[in-house]
N, C-alpha and C positions, 0 to 999 in steps of 0.2 A: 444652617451653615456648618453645624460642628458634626451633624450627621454625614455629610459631605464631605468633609475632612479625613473623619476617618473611613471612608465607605473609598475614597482613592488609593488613603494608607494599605487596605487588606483588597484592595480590587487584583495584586498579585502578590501573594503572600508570600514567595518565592525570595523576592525579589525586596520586599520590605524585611524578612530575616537577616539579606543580606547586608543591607541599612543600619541592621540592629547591631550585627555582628561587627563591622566597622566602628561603630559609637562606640560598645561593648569594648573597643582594642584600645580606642583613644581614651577612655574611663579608666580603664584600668594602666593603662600606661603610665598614663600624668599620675593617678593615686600611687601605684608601687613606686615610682620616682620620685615625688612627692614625700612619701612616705619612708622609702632607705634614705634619702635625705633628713627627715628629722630624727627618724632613730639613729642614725649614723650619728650625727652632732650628738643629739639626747647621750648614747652608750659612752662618748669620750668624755663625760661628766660625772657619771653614775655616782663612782667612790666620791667626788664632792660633795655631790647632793645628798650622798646618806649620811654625812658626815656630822657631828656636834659642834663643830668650833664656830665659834664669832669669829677668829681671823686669821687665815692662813700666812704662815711668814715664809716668803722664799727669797731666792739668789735675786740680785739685782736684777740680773742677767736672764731671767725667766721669758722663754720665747711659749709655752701650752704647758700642761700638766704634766706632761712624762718629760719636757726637753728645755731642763734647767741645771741648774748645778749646785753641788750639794756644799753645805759647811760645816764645819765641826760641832762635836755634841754639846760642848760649852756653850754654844747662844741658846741650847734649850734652859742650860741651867742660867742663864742670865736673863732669858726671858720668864723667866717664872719670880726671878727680883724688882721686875718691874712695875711701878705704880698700877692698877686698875687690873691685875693680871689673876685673875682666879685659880686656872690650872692651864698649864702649857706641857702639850706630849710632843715627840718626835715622830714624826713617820720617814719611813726612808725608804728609795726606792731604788732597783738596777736588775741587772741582765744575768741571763745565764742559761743550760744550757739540761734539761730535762733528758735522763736516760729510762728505760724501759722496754722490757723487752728487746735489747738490742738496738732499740729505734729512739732518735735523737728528736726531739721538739723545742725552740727556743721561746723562754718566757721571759716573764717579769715578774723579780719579786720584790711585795709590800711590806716591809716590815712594821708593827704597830708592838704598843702596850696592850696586851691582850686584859691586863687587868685595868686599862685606862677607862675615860669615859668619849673620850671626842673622834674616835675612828671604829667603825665598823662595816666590814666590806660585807654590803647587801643583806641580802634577808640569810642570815644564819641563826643556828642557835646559839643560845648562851654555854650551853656545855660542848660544842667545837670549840667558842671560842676559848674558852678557861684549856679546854685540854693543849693550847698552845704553845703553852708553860712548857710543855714537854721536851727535851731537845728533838731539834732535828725533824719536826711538826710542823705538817702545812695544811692549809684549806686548798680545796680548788674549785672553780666554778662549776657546777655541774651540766654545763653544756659543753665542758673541756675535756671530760671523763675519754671519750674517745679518744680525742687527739695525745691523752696523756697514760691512755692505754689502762687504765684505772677502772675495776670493777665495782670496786666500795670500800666504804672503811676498812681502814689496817694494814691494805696496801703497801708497797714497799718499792721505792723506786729512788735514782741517784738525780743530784743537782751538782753537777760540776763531778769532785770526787767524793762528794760528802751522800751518807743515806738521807730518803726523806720518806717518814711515814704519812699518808693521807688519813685526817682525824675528824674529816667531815670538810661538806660540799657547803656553797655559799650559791646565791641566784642572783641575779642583775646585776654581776659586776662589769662582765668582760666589755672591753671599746672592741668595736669591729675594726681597728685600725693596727692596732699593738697586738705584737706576743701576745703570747697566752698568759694569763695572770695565775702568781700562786700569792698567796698571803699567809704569811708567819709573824713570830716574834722577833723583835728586834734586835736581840742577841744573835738566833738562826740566822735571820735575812741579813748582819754582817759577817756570818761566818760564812754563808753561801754565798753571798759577792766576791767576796775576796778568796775564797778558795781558789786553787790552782796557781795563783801567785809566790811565787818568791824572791825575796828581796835581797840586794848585795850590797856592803858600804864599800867602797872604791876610795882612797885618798892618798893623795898625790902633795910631797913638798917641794917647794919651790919661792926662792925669795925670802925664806923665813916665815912662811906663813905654811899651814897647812890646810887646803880644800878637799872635802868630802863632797861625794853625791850617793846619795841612796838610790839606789836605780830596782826596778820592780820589773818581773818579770812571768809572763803568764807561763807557765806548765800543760805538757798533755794531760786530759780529761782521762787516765789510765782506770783512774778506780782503786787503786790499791793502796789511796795515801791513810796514814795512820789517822784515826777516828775519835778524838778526845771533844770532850762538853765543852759547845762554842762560848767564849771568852766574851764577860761582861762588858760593855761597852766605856770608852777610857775619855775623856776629854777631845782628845782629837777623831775619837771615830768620827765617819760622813753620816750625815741626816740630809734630808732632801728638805722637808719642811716644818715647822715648827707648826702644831694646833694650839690656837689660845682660845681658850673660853674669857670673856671680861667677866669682872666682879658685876654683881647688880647694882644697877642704875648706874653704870659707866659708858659716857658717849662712846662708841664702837670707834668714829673718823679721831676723834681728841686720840685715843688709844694706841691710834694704827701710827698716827704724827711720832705716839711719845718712842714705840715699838723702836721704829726705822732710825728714829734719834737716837735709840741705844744702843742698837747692834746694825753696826755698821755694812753694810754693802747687801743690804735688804733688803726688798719689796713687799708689802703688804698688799693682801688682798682680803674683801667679805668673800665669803663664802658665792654669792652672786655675780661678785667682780670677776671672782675666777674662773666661774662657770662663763661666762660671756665672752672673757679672754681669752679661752679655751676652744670656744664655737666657733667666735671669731676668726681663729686660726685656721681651722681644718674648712668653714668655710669661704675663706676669704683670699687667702695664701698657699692654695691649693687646687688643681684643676676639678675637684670631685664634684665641688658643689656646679659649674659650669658643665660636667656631664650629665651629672643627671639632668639638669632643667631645661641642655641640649634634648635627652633624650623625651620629657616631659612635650616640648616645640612637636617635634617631630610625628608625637601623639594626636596632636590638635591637628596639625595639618593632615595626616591619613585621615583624620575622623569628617574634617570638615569637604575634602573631595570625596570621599564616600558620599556625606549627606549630601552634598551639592547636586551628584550624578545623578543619586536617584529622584530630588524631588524635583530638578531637571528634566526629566524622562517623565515624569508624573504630570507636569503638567503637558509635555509637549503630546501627552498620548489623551489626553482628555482637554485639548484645546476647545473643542467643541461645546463641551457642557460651560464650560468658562464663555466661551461666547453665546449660551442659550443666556445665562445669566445677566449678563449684560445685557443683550437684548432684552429681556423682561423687568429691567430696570435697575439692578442691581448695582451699587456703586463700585468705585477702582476698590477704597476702603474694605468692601465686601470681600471682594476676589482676595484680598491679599490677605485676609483675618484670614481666610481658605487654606493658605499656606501654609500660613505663622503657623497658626493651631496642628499641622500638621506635621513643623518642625518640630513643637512643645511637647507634642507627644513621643517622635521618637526620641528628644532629649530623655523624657522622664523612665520609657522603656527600656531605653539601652542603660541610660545610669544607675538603676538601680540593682540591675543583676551582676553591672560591670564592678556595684559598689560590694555586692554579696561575694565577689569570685576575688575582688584582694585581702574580704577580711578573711577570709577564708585561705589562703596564700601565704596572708602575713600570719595567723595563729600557726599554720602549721611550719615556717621558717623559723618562729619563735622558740618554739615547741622542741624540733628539730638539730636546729643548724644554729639557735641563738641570733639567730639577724632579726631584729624588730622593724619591721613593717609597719609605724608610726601613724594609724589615723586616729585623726583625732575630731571633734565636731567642727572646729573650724575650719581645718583642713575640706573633710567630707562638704562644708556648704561652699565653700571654696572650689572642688571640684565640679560642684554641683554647676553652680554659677558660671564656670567656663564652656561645661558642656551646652545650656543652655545659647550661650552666644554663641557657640560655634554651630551650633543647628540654629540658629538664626541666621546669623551671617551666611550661614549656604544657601539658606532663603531667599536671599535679595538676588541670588542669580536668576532664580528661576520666577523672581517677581518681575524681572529685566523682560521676560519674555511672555508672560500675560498679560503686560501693562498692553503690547503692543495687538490684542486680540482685536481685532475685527468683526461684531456684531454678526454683518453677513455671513459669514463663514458658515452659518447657520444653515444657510438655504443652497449653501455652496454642497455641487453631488460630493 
């Protein structure tokens, strides 16, 4: 029987190619969808993931990782007086506005302690990160290098109206979702936010009392503002989030209770919590993840009317040897191992070149373009196991019309 299986499979090789090639489209469809899917969620976490802190502290109000709201630099200094609290850094993050060469690209910048221990964006070295220190010094991802128009080190290019030298490249930071990422020190990255602003006090008497309003005002991006060493950070500068390392052998959840008890109108997260709050968002509150797995559906079905037609066609053209079989005693069971076997193979044929053509796909988008192409082994047996049932499932069409052979047919001219 398994001779006979494949001896229908290659009886028009034409035509089983094009079998393969269909499988081949459905393979690879669901795996790349599949697969920007988990890199997509994976890249909106990176900088968490690399991260050292036992517990990130953010704004109550924290909706994912980039879209919360900042508080002043005092809860860093008051979270480091907290019971169980070993070291606590600030990171801060915000927007702005890349020039070079003429040409505009909008980022994100991370401000960190470059001489800290609990943030490090990606795989860098140790002497980019110290050269941070430097004013007016940024890293950047080096799959950014193009869109930031950046050759290499020493580089020279504007953020807002302020310079910014490039002092070295970082890997596996960027989210495929956000601006482009740059990371500096936290003096830079508040002098680079707030640049181009200017501020006015206004006050008005009335009733015997006198009201003021400081009112802020953003500035053209001219380029020609005067250039002095960005200003230490003061009590009220913005932080996005506090990093805590706990002391040893300090419960993390005891910690995070006493944290939020002390500084008021803040959410704690593990390191894990944030990451999951984070996925959660992009795939849950968001149409992306429903497109891809749209597009994923859509895979499985070309794949499975492919397989369908052809072993459809396969039997209805070799009816006859199907009814020599039964006539010579051959059970239903028989005929349809006949099939199966002949589904199992084009599942394993078509999957595995389909599984060679996105790893191959995804290194070079990596490589490239920085889109990660996420397989992973469970993923891979995951796909594996659909293709299978879908070359099975197209199976039972064409078992629908053996079942019904007729012995005689045999002796029939």
């Amino acid at each position: 029987m398994v001779s006979l299986a494949r001896k229908n499979l290659l009886k028009d090789l034409p035509r089983f190619l094009v079998a393969q090639a269909g499988i081949m489209f459905a393979v690879s469809l669901v795996t790349i969808q599949t697969g920007i899917l988990k890199g997509f969620t994976r890249s909106t976490t990176l900088l968490i993931d690399s991260s050292a802190a036992d517990i990130w502290v953010a704004s109550e109000n924290i909706v994912n990782f980039e879209l919360t709201e900042p508080f002043p630099y005092v809860q860093v200094q008051r979270a480091q007086q907290i019971e169980g609290v070993a070291l606590a850094e600030a990171l801060t993050i915000g927007s702005g506005r890349w020039y070079s060469d003429g040409k505009l690209t909008t980022l994100r910048v991370f401000g960190f302690d470059p001489n800290g221990q609990l943030f490090r964006p990606g795989k860098v070295s140790d002497t980019a990160i110290k050269a941070l220190n430097a004013p007016y010094s940024a890293l950047i991802d080096r799959t950014n290098q193009r869109s930031f128009r950046i050759d290499g080190v020493g580089d020279m290019a504007r953020i807002r109206q302020l310079p910014v030298m490039v002092v070295g490249f970082a890997r596996d930071t960027q989210s495929l979702v956000s601006s482009k990422f740059v990371f500096t020190s936290l003096v830079n990255a508040n002098a680079y936010i707030s640049s181009g602003f200017s501020s006015g006090l206004t006050c008005q008497l009335g009733n015997g009392d006198i009201t003021c309003v400081n009112a802020y005002q953003r500035d053209e991006d001219t380029g020609n503002a005067e250039v002095v060493d960005p200003e230490s950070l003061n009590s009220d500068s913005p932080v996005t989030y506090i990093l805590v390392k706990a002391a040893p052998g300090e419960d993390v959840q005891l910690l995070k209770q006493r944290i939020e008890s002390s500084l008021s109108g803040t959410k704690t997260f593990t390191k894990n919590e944030l990451i999951n709050t984070t996925q959660s968002y992009w795939q849950n509150r968001t149409g992306i993840g429903f497109i891809l797995g749209l597009g994923a559906i859509v895979g499985v079905l070309v794949g499975m009317v492919v397989v369908a037609q052809i072993l459809y066609t396969s039997v209805s053209e070799n009816l006859r040897e199907f009814g020599t079989l039964k006539a010579m005693g051959a059970s239903d069971w028989d005929i349809y191992s006949v099939i199966l076997e002949q589904s199992l193979w084009m599942a394993v044929l078509g999957y595995l070149p389909g599984l060679l053509l996105c790893w191959s796909v995804g290194t070079w988008t990596a490589a490239t373009q920085g889109i990660v192409v996420l397989i992973t082994p469970i993923s891979a047996v995951g796909v594996f196991g659909i293709t299978v049932v879908m070359c099975v499932g197209s199976a039972v069409f064409a078992i629908q019309k053996v079942t019904r052979v007729d012995p005689g047919i045999v002796f029939k001219a």
